[in-house]
N, C-alpha and C positions, 0 to 999 in steps of 0.2 A: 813393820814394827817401829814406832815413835820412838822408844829407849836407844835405841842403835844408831838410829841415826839422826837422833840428839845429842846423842854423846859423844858421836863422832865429831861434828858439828862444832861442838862448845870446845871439844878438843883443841882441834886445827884452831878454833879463832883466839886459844890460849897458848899458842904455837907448841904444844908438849907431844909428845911420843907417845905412841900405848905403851911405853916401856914407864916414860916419865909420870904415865897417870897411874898407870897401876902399882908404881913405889908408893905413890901417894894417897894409894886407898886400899892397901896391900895385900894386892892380888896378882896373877900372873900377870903377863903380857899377853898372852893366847886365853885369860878370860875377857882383857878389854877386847882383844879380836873377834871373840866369838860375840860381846855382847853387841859391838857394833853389825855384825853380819848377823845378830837375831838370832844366832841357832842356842845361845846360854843367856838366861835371866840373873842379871846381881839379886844375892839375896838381901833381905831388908836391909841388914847392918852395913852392907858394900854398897845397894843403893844411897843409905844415909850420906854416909863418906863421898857418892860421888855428886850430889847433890849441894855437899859444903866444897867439894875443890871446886866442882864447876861453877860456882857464886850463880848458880841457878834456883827455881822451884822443882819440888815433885809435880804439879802440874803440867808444866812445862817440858818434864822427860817423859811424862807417861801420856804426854797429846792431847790433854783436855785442850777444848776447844776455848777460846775465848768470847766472852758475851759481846756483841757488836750492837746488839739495837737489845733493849727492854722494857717491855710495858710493865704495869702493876702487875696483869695477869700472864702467868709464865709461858701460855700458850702463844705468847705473841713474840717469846722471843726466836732472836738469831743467833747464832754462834758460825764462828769461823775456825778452821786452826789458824794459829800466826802464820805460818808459812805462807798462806791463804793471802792475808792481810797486807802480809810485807810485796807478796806480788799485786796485789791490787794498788799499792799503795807506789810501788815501783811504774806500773802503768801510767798512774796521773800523772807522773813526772813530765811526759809526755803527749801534749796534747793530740798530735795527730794520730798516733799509735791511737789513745783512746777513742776521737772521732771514728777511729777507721774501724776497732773493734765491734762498738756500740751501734753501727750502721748494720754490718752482717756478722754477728760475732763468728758461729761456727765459718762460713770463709776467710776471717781474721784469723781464726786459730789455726786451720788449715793451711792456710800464707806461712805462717808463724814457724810453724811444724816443719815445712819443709825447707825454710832456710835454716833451720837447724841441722838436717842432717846432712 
């Protein structure tokens, strides 16, 4: 679920607490818990609220994708989410990463994957 963990997200990178967000859009602590773990939805008026502390959009909490390429005719478009973006966008940074990707991606991803764990 995108809300959860967008919220959590904009949270951390506004360094506040679930204690601190939820004063501030006055809700419990254990509903910002639950909203970031997905098991409770903000309703509209708490959505609203947390869309104005988070200095974000509704787009943006609810995971619409972002348009990337557009023709006149809408069958031609692309969309990405951001997250999507910001890693793609994190990749270029790096040209042999991308060289190396771009050559076998699935064995790039594979390489990837398992220096992660």
């Amino acid at each position: 679920m995108f809300i959860g963990q967008r919220i959590k997200t904009l949270r951390k990178q506004k360094n506040l607490t679930q204690q601190n967000l939820a004063d501030m859009v006055n809700v419990t602590k254990v509903s910002i818990c639950c909203y970031e773990k997905g098991t409770r939805t903000p309703n509209l008026e708490t959505f609203v609220d947390l869309v104005n502390v988070l200095d974000t959009t509704p787009d943006y909490l609810l995971g619409r994708d972002i348009r990337v390429v557009s023709e006149s005719d809408e069958s031609y478009s692309v969309v990405l989410p951001k997250e999507d973006i910001e890693i793609i966008n994190e990749i270029r940074k790096n040209d042999n990463l991308i060289s190396y990707l771009r050559e076998d991606p699935k064995r790039g991803v594979e390489y990837i994957n398992k220096k992660s764990l």
